[in-house]
C-alpha positions in Angstrom: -10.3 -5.7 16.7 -8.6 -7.4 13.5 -9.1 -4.6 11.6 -7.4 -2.3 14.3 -4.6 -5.0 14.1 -4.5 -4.8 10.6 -4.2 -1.0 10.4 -1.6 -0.8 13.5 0.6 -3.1 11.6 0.5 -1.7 8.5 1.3 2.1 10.1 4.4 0.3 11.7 5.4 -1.3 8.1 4.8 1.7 6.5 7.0 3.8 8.5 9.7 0.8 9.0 9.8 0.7 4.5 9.9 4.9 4.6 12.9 4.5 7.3 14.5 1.8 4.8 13.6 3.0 1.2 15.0 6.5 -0.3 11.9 8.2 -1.8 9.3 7.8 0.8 8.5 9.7 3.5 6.7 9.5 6.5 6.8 12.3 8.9 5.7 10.5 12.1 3.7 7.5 13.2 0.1 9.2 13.3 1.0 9.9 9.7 1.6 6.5 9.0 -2.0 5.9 10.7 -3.1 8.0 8.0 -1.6 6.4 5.7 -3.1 2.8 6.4 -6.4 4.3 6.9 -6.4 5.8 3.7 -4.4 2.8 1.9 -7.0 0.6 3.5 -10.2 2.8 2.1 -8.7 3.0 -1.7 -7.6 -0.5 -1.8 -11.9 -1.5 -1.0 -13.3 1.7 -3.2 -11.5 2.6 -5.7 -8.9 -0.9 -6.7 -11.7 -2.7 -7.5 -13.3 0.0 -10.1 -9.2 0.1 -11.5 -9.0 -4.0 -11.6 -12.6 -3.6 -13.9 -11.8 -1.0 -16.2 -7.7 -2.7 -16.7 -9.5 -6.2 -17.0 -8.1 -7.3 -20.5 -4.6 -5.5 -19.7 -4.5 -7.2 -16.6 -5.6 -10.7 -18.3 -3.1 -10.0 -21.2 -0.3 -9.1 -18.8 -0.8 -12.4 -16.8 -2.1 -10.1 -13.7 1.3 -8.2 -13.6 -0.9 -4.9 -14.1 -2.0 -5.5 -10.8 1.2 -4.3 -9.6 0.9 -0.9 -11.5 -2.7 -0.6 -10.4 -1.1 -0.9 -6.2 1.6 2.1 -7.6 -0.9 4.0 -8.6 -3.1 3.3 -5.2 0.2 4.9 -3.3 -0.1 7.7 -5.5 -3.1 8.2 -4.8 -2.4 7.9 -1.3 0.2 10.1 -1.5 -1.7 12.9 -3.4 -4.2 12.6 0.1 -2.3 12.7 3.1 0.4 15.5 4.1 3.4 14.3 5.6 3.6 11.0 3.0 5.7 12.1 0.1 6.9 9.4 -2.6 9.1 10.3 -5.2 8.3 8.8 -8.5 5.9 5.7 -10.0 8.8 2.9 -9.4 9.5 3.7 -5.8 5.8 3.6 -5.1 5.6 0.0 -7.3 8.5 -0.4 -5.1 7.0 0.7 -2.1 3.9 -1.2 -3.0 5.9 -4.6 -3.0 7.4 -4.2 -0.1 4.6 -3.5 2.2 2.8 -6.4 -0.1 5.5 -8.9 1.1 5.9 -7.8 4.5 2.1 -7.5 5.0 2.0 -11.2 3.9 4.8 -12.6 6.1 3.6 -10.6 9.5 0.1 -12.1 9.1 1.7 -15.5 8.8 3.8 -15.3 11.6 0.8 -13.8 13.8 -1.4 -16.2 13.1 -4.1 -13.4 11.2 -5.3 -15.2 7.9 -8.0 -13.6 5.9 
């Protein structure tokens, strides 16, 4: 049931950022299902094989890389589901903050810690 939670709200983020944010589109709200489906399955398979190989950039860079590492998960994402389009590298770092923060600050308010 968490999980669910977790996806549901980050569809409705998603889609509230694409409404916001010039550069990212979201067709409709089963796309943005999608899209936390799939952010969801990258972010567990593939991030932490990126966070290993970028290891002594990341450590270098303070953990600042980690930040290009979620751009390049949104590209990713973007590459896999029709209907979510992002425009360039910075507004999917953008992007990638955003939902980040807002991600953060709705699981606060709802009570849903990790």
């Amino acid at each position: 049931m968490k999980l669910l939670f977790r996806i549901l709200i980050t569809a409705i983020l998603a889609l509230v950022i694409s409404k916001l944010m010039k550069g990212v589109i979201i067709d409709e709200f089963t796309t943005a299902l999608t899209v936390a489906i799939v952010l969801g399955l990258l972010n567990f398979f593939v991030k932490p094989i990126l966070v290993l190989f970028t290891l002594p950039v990341t450590f270098f860079t303070l953990g600042l890389f980690l930040l290009v590492i979620n751009a390049i998960i949104i590209l990713l994402c973007d590459e896999f589901v029709d209907g979510f389009e992002v425009s360039s590298f910075w507004t999917a770092m953008l992007f990638s903050i955003i939902l980040s923060l807002s991600q953060s600050l709705v699981y606060q308010i709802t009570g849903d810690t990790k």
